[in-house]
C-alpha positions in Angstrom: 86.6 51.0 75.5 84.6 53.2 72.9 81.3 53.2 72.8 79.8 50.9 70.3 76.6 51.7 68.0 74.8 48.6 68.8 71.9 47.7 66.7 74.7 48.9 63.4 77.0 46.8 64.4 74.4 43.8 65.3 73.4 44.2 62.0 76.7 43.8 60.1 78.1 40.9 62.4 75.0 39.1 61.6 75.1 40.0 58.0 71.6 41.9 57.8 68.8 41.6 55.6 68.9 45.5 54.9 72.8 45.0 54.1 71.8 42.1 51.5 69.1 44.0 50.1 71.5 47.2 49.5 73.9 44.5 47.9 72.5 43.6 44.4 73.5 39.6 44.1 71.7 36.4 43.3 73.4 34.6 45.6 75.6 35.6 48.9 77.4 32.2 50.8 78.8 32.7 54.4 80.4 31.6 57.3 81.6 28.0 56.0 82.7 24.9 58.3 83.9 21.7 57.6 82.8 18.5 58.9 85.2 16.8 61.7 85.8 13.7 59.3 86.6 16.5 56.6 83.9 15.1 54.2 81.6 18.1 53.9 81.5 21.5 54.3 78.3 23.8 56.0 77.2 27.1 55.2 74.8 29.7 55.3 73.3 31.1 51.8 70.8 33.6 50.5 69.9 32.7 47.4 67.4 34.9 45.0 66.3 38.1 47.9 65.3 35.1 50.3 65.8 35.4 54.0 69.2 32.4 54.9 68.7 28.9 55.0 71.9 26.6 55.5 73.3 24.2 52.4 75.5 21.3 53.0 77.9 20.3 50.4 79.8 16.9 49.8 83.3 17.7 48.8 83.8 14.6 46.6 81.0 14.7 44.7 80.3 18.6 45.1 76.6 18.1 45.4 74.7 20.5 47.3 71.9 20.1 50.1 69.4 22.8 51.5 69.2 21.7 54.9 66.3 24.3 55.9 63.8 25.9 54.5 61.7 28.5 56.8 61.4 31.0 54.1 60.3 33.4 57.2 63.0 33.1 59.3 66.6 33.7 59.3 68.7 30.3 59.9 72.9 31.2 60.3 75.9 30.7 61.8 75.9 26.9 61.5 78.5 25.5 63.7 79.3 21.2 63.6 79.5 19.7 67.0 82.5 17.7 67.4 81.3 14.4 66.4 79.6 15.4 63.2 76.4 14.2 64.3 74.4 17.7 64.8 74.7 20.9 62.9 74.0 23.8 65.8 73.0 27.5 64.0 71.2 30.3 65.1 67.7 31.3 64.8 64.7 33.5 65.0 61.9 30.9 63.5 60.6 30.6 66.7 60.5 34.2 67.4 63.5 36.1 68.9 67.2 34.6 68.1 67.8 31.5 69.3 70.1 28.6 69.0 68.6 25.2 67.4 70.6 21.9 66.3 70.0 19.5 63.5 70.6 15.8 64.2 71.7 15.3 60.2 70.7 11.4 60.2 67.0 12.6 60.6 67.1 16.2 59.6 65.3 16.6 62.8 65.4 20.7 64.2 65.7 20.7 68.2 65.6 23.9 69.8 68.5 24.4 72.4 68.2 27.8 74.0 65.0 30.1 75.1 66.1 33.6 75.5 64.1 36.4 77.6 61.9 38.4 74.9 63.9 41.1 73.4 67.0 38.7 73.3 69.2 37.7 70.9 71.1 33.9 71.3 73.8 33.9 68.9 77.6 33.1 68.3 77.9 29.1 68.9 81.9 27.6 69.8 82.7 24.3 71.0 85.5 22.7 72.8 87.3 20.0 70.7 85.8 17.3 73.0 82.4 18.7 72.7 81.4 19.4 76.1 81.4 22.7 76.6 79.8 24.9 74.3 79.8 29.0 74.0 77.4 31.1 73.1 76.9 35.0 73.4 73.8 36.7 74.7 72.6 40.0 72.9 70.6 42.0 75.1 68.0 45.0 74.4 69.1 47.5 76.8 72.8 47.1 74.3 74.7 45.0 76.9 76.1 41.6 75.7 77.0 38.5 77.5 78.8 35.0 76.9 77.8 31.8 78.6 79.2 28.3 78.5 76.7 25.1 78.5 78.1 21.7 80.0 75.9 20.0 77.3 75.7 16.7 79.3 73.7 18.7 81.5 72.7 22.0 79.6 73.7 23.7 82.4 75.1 27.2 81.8 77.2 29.3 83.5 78.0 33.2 82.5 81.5 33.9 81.3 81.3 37.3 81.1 79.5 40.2 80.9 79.1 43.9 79.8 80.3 46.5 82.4 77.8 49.0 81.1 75.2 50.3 78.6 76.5 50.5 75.2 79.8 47.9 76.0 79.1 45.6 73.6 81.7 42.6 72.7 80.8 40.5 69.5 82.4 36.8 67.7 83.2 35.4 70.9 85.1 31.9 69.8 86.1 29.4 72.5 89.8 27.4 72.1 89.1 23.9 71.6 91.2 23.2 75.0 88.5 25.7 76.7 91.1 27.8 78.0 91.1 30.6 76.4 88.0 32.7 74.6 88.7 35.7 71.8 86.3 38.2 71.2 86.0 41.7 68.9 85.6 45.0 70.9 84.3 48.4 69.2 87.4 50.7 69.9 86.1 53.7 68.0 84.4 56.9 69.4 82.6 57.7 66.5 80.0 56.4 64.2 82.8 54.3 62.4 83.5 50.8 64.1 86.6 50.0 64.4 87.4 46.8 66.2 90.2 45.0 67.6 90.8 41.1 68.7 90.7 40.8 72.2 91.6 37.7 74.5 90.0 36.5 77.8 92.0 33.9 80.0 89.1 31.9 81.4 90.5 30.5 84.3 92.2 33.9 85.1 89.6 36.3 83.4 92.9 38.2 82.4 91.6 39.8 79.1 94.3 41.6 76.7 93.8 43.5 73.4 95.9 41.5 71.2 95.7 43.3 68.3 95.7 46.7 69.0 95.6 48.3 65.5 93.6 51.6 65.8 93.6 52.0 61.7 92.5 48.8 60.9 89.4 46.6 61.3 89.4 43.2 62.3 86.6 40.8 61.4 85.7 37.3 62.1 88.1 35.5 64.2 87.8 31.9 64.4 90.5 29.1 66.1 92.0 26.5 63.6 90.9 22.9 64.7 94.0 21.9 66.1 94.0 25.1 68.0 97.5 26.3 66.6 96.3 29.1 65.1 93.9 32.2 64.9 91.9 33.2 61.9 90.6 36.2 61.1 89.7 39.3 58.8 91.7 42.6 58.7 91.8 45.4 56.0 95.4 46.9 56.5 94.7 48.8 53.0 91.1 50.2 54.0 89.6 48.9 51.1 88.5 45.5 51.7 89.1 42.3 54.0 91.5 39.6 53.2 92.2 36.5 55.9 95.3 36.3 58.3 96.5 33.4 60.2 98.1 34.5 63.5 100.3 31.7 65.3 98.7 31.1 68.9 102.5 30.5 70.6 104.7 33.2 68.7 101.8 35.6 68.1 103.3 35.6 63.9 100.7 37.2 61.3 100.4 36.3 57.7 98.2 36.5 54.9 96.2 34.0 53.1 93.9 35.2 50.9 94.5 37.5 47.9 91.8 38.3 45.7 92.6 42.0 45.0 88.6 42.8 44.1 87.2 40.9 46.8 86.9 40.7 50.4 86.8 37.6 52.7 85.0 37.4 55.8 84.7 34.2 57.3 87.5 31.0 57.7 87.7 27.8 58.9 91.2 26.2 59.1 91.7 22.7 59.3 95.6 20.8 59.3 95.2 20.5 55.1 92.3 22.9 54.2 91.3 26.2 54.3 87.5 26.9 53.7 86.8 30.9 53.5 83.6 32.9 51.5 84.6 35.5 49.3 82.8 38.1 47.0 81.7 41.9 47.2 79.6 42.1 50.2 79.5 45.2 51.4 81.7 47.1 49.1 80.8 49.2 46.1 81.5 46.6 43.7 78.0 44.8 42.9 78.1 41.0 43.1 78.1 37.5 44.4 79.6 36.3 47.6 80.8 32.6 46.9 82.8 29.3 49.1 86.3 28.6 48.2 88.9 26.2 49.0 92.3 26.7 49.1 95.3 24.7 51.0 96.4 26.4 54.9 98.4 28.9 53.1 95.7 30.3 51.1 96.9 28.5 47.6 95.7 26.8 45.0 92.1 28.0 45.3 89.5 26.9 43.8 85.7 27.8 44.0 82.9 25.1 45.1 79.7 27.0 45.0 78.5 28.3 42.0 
């Protein structure tokens, strides 16, 4: 593996506050997931040069909800647990990264993990009968690791971990049947990151590049709800990131998103909606980043936050 430039990387995974700063927008919407009875949709938003706080949005009436609001601290990632009753996201308002769930009938904020000083807790997946959930580890001395919690007992057990200094892995996503994990490896030697999708069997621990595309970047994967299928970002073009869908059991690719001046990061596919953000982070171009809904192949689009 090539070595990875850790704390840059960290940075852009997470989307940094130095990255949104060098971006000049009012308003920069990530990472959104839909509810399991497909009623509303969670996200992560900086709004107006503040640090992230998460919004909720009901899709019939299209009303937004701020859901949190430590302007000091950075709240993202938000992830539903199977049920619909918590939001999980990650944190750092109680000092280094951590992960934290909301139960959304009191709006209640439990804390979930403690990490060592110096750590990072980040990186939230659950199995689609939410017992197991996976988490990944970021560790000062630039090693990374990925642990699963049995949450009837919060018991955690480590999945996998770097080999060496420098080996970092990042976006680790569990399948919903728990059987498989995908995660994004650095494969470049130089100080341009180029990363490829990589697979871990977990009852095996057989893991296979299963991209292997030393031109292009891949960003972002995420498993469809159903489990059929593998989202993720890639920028075949070099210029910016539109969404594939790759087909878990024939391994087919195609694209589904197609904004020619945009890029899009981050998906969620369910069996009749695709949910994906989408604006000029990180490019040139100056501007918003914004949620968008289309159908599961990427049509009729239409934007829901404003």
């Amino acid at each position: 593996m090539g070595k990875t430039l850790g704390p840059f990387i960290l940075l852009f995974v997470l989307v940094s506050l130095a990255g949104v700063k060098a971006q000049l927008a009012d308003q920069l919407d990530f990472a959104p997931r839909l509810s399991p009875d497909q009623s509303k949709v969670v996200y992560y938003s900086y709004r107006n040069d503040s640090l992230p706080d998460l919004y909720l949005m009901d899709l019939k009436t299209l009303k937004e909800t701020q859901l949190t609001f430590d302007y000091k601290a950075w709240d993202l990632n938000p992830k539903w647990e199977p049920k619909g009753e918590h939001i999980y996201f990650s944190s750092d308002r109680g000092g280094d990264m951590s992960i934290y769930r909301m139960v959304l009938k009191t709006m209640e904020i439990q804390r979930v993990t403690f990490p060592h000083k110096g750590y990072r807790h980040s990186e939230i997946s659950f199995t689609s009968d939410g017992k197991i959930m996976a988490y990944c580890e970021f560790q000062p001395n630039r090693k990374t690791a990925i642990y699963l919690r049995k949450l009837d007992s919060n018991r955690d057990t480590l999945l996998m971990r770097s080999a060496q200094s420098g080996d970092e892995f990042y976006k680790p996503v569990i399948h919903p049947d728990g059987n498989e994990l995908i995660f994004l490896k650095n494969m470049s030697n130089d100080s341009t990151p180029i990363f490829d999708v990589f697979s871990l069997e977990i009852f095996t621990e057989k893991v296979e590049n299963i991209t292997r595309t030393p031109h292009i970047n891949e960003r972002m994967p995420s498993w469809s709800s159903d489990g059929k299928y593998l989202m993720y970002s890639a920028n075949p073009d070099s210029n910016s990131f539109d969404l594939f869908k790759r087909e878990r059991d024939s391994c087919k690719m195609v694209q589904v998103s197609f904004f020619n001046d945009k890029q899009e990061l981050n998906s969620h596919l369910t069996h009749s909606i695709l949910l994906f953000d989408s604006g000029y982070y990180g490019m040139a171009q100056e501007g918003n980043t914004y949620i968008y809904r289309a159908d599961i192949n990427g049509r009729n689009v239409w934007q829901l936050t404003k």
